[in-house]
Each structure stands twice: as structure tokens, then as C-alpha cells.
N, C-alpha and C positions, 0 to 999 in steps of 0.2 A: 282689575289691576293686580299686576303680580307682585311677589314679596319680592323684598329687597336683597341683594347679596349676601348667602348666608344668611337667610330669613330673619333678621331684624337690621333695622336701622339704627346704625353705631350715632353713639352721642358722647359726647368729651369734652364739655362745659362745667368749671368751676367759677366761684368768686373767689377765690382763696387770695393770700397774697403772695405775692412771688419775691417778695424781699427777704435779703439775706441767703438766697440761693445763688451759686457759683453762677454764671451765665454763660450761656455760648450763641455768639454773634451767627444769626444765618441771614441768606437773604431772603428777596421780597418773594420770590419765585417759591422758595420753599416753605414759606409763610404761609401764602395761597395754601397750598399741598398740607400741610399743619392744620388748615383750616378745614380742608375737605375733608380729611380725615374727621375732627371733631363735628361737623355736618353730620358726616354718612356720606358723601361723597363716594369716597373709598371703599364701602362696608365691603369687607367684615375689618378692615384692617382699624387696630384701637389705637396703632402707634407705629414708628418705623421698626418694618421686619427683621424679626432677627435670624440665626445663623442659618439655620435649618431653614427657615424660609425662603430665606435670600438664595439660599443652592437646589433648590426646589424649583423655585420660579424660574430659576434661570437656568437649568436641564431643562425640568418637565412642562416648563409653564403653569404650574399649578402650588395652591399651600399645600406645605409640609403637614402642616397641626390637621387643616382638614380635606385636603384632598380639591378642595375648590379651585375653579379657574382663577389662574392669575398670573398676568403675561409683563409686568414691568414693575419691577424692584419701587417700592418709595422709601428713599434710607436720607441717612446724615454720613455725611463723610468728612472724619474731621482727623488731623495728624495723630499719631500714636501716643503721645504727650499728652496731648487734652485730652485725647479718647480715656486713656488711665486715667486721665485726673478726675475726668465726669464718671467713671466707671466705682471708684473710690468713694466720690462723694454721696453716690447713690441716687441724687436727684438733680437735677440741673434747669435754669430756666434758661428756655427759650429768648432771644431780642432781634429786632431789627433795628438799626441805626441807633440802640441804645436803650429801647424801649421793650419793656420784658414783658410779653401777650402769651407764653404757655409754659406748663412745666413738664419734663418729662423725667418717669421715674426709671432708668437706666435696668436694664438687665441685660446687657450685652456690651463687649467689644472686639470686635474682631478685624482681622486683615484681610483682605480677596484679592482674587487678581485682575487686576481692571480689564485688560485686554482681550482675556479667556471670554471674562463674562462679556464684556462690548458682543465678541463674536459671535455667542448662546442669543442672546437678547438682539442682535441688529442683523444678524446674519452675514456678519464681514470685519474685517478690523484693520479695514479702509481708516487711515485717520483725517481724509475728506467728508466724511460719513458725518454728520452734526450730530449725532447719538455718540457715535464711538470716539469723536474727537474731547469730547464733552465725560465723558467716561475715562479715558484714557488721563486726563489731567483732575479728576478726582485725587482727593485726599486716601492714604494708604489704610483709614482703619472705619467699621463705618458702628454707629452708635446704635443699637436697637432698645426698645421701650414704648410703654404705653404715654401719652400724651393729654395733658388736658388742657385746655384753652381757656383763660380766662380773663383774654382781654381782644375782641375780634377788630380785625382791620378797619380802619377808618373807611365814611364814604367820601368816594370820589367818581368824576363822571365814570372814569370807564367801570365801575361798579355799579351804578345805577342800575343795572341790567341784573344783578346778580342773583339766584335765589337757592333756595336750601333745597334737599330733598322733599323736607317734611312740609314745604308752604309747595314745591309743585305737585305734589299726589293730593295736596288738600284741594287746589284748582281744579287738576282732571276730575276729580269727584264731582265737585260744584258743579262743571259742567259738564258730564254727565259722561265722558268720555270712558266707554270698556278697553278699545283701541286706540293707541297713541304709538305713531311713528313717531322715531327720534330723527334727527339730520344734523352731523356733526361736519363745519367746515371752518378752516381758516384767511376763508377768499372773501372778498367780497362778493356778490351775485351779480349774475345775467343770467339773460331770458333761458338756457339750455337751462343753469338748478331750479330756475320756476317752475319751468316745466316739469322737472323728475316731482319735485316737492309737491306739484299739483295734480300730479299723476298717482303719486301715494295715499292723497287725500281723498280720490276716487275711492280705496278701497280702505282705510280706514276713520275714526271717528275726527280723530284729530289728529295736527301735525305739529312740534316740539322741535324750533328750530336754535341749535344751542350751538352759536361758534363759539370755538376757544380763543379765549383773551391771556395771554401769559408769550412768554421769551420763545420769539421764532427767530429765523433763520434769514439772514441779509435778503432783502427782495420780495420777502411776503409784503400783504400790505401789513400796513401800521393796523393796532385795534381800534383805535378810535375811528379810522374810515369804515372799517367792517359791523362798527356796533351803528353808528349814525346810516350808513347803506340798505342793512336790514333795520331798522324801524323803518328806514323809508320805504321799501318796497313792501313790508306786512301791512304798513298806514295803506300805502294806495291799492292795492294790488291783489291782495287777500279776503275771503270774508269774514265777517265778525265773527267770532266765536269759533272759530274750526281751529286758527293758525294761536300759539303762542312761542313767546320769544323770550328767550333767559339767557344768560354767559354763562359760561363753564369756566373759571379761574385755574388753569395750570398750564406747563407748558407745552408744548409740540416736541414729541420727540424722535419723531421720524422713524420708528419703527416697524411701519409698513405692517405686513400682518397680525403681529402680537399686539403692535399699537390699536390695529379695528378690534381685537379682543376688550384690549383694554377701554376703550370708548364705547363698546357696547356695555360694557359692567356697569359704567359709571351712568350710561342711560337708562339703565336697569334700575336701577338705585333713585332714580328720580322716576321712577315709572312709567315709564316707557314699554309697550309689548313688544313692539316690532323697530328695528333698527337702519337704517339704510348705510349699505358698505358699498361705497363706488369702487370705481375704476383705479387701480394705484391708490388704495384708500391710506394715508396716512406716510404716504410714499416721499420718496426724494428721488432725485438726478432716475438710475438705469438701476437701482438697485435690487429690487422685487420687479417679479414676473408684474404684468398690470391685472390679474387675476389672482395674485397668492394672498390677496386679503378676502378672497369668496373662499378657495379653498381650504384655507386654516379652520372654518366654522366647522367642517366633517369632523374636527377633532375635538370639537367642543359641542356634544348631543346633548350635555348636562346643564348646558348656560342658561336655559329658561328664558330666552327674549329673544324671538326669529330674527334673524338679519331677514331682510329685503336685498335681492337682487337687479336693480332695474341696470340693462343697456345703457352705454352714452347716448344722448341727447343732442341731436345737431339740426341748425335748420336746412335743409334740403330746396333749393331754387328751380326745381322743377317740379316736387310738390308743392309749393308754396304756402310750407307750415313746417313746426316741429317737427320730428320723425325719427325712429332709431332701426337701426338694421331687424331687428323684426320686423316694423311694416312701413317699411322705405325698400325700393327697389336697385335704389342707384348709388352711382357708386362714389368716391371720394372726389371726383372732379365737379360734382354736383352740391356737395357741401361747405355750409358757410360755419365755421367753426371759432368760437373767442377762448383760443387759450391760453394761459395765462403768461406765456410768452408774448405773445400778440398785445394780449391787455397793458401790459407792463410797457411794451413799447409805444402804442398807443395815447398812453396814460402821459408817457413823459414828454410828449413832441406837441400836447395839447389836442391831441385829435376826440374827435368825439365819434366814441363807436356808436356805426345806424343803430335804429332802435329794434330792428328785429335780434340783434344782438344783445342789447343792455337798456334797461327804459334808461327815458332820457331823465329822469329826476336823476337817478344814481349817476347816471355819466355826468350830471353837470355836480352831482355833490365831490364825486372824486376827484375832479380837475379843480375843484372849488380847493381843496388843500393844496398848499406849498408843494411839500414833500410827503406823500402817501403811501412811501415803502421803505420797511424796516432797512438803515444802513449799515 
């Protein structure tokens, strides 16, 4: 198993108390992200970056302090007002809805230009773009500092799933795992990501299936159908001991190739050797090439955790099985394809896709909700 980003696993857990510290309100989204941080999630990062970093990561993609990959900013952005106030005070706690879980000790405040960087970071400053529109209405100054947590988020179902770096590297150990593929998605499955996912486990020990649960984009599904879909399909469908399943707590930021940088770190960091980066990995609408999340990896020889390249996955009605353009012959009139257009339309009329498409547990769990896509 390899070391973790920047060779140790970052920890930023206190009991201290947080009373009598100024407070500043964020939300639940940046909580999550607070939290990976004091995890190791994040490593090397001890707290939101500051100045030099932030213009580092967002030119070169990498830290200023150490030269390490690093493809998406995690800051606090808060008006010019508070930012001086918290920069003053010198420490400030962290609350959500009022309740104070970290303190962070300020060394920085500064301005940026939201648009510049959207463009650096999303590759466009499209304000259609869920990245750049989301950037674009940020707060004008943003807070940098180390963090320490010392009150962690309550459990609730969609956290049930949820684990730390240091309890998954203690598992792959237990079981005996040298190689562990990662598999980062925010869909729920059918039969094609079985197949990539069972294709991977051909060639290594085990497989680390970790969708992200946090703020997506109108039309994803909901988390709760993508955490309840995979346990279903690992319960029936997988062997004991090869497949594990955890959440990732942050949000989707549509960043397309910096974003598979960034999700390979974080696989990294929970121990993971080898990584799988699809097709439009991380992608939205026409924005990236469906290839510029394999090519960005040539820039990054120092990451320490192989991406995997597998072909899409489609079934073929003249072979009569899975298949991908390495060793399928035929052409696009021959394939039966569930994309997530398709699914989503599907999903809403009540239809039940066949089953060489989606086992039928998961198709009758996702028609089993109401409403199954973020509105």
C-alpha cells in the first residue's frame, strides 16, 4: 500500500472548546470538506489554502509550499467585512445552523478574481458551467488557515456508508489486499460499470467502490438512491471479500480533468494503488474532450497511484455479451447502450430497463422512490 499525499496522513482533531470564539456560519457542503480535511481526506492540506497556493493550484495545478499535485482550490469565501473581522481576531469557529464543530486559526485574507480562476480551474467561463457559475457568485475575499475539528458531523443514513482514511487502509491490510482499484461515480449502476468494475478485479486484489454523496447538479440522481443501489448490487452480485464500499462526503464539481486529478488524490489517501478514469470522467454537458481526463495523467508522473484506462462498456446483440471496441467487431447499430439520458427517461415514465442493461433489484429499487433525481 502506498503513502498517502505528501507522505503522511493529515489529522486535525481537537476537544478544546470553541466557546467565546467569533463564529462564522458555513454550510453543510463545506462542513463535509472541514471534515476531510481533519480525516486526511485532503492530505497534505491542514486547512483552507492560502494565497500562494490558491494561485499555484489554479495556474499550475500543483502546491506552491510543495510543489505537489493539486487541481481544485478548497477555500472559504466570505465578504471583505468578515474576512477583516476573522483576520483580526485571529481565530474563529467554524458552525453549521449554529452549532460550532471546528476552529480555524486565520493566516490569511485576501481577494481573487472569481472569473479568471472559474476559467484556470473549469476551462471556460461559461456561467452555464455548474463549476464556474458556483465560482462566479462566491464571496469577494477568501479565508486561509489551519483547522481543527472538534465536534464531527452527526450520523445519519446517507453517512452510514462513510469511512476515514485511516479505518480503510486498516481493512485493505486485514484483508490482505497489495492492489486495490479505486471507482469514483456519482450514478447509480448497470450492468456496463459491472462490468468495467469486474474487469478491474481480474487484475487486481481488490476493488473500492466510493460514489460521492454531496451537492450535485439538477438531474443527477439523489444520494440516497446511489448509496441504497450499490449495496444492492455489492450484496448480490459481487464476491465476499474482493469488492468494498464506503462514501466519499464532498461535492461534484464538474471539473472534468483536474476534477479525475483531484479524485484520484483523494483515492490515494484512502489507499488505493490503481485508480479508474472513464470516459468524460468528471464531466458535464460538451465541455471537455471525452478523453482530456486520460490525458491530463501525462502531466502528472509524480502522483504515485496509476489511473486505469478501460474502453466503454456496451452490450453488443450480435455478440451476445458485454464487449468494448477492443474485442467487439461491430459497429454502433449493434449496440445496446443505458445512458444516462436514456435512464433518466426511463426512470420517469416507470419503465423498467431489461435486465442485460440494469439487474432487476436496482431497476425495481429506483422506481421504488418517488423522486430519484436531484431538482
Amino acid at each position: 500500500m502506498g503513502e498517502p499525499h505528501g507522505g503522511k496522513l493529515v489529522s486535525r482533531h481537537s476537544s478544546r472548546s470553541l466557546d467565546g470564539m467569533d463564529a462564522i456560519e458555513v454550510s453543510y457542503d463545506l462542513r463535509s470538506d472541514v471534515e476531510n480535511i481533519a480525516d486526511g481526506v485532503f492530505s497534505p492540506l491542514e486547512g483552507f489554502v492560502g494565497r500562494d497556493d490558491f494561485e499555484s493550484i489554479v495556474k499550475k495545478g500543483r502546491l506552491a509550499s510543495s510543489g505537489l499535485a493539486w487541481t481544485v482550490p478548497i477555500v472559504l469565501d466570505l465578504d471583505e467585512a468578515t474576512a477583516a473581522k476573522a483576520r483580526q481576531a485571529g481565530e474563529v469557529a467554524l458552525a453549521t445552523a449554529g452549532e460550532r464543530f471546528a476552529s480555524l486559526k486565520v493566516e490569511d485574507a485576501f481577494a481573487f478574481n472569481r472569473l479568471e480562476s472559474a476559467k484556470s480551474i473549469y476551462g471556460t467561463d461559461d456561467p452555464k458551467h455548474p463549476g464556474v457559475d458556483k465560482m462566479a457568485n462566491m464571496k469577494s475575499h477568501l479565508l486561509s488557515g489551519r483547522i481543527e475539528v472538534a465536534r464531527s458531523m452527526p450520523q445519519s443514513p446517507l453517512r452510514r456508508r462513510r469511512m476515514t482514511p485511516e479505518q480503510t487502509r486498516a481493512q485493505f491490510a486485514a484483508k490482505g489486499w497489495k492492489t486495490v482499484v479505486g471507482f469514483q461515480t456519482r450514478n447509480v449502476p448497470h450492468v456496463a460499470h459491472e462490468m468495467l468494475q469486474k474487469a478491474a478485479l481480474n487484475l487486481y486484489d481488490g476493488l473500492f467502490v466510493n460514489p460521492l454523496i454531496g451537492k450535485k447538479k439538477q438531474g443527477d440522481f439523489k444520494d440516497e438512491v446511489i448509496l441504497a443501489a450499490y449495496e444492492t448490487l455489492i450484496e448480490n452480485y459481487y464476491p465476499a471479500g474482493r469488492a468494498m464500499f464506503a462514501s466519499l462526503h464532498t461535492e461534484m464539481r464538474y471539473a472534468g480533468p483536474k476534477e479525475a486529478i483531484h479524485h484520484a488524490i483523494m483515492r490515494k489517501n484512502f489507499g488505493c494503488t490503481h485508480f479508474i478514469v472513464g470516459r468524460d470522467h468528471a464531466g458535464v454537458g460538451t465541455y471537455y474532450h471525452p478523453f482530456a481526463a486520460h490525458e491530463i495523467f501525462k502531466d502528472y508522473p509524480d502522483l504515485e497511484i496509476q489511473p486505469v484506462f478501460f474502453p466503454a462498456f456496451y452490450y453488443c446483440k450480435k455478440c451476445l455479451s458485454y464487449a468494448n471496441e477492443r474485442n467487439c467487431p461491430h459497429g454502433p447499430e449493434a449496440r445496446d447502450e443505458l445512458s444516462g439520458t436514456k435512464m433518466r427517461k426511463m426512470v420517469s415514465s416507470g419503465e423498467i430497463p431489461a435486465e442485460h442493461l440494469m439487474r432487476p433489484e436496482i431497476a425495481k429499487l429506483i422506481v421504488s422512490f418517488k423522486e430519484p433525481f436531484v431538482q
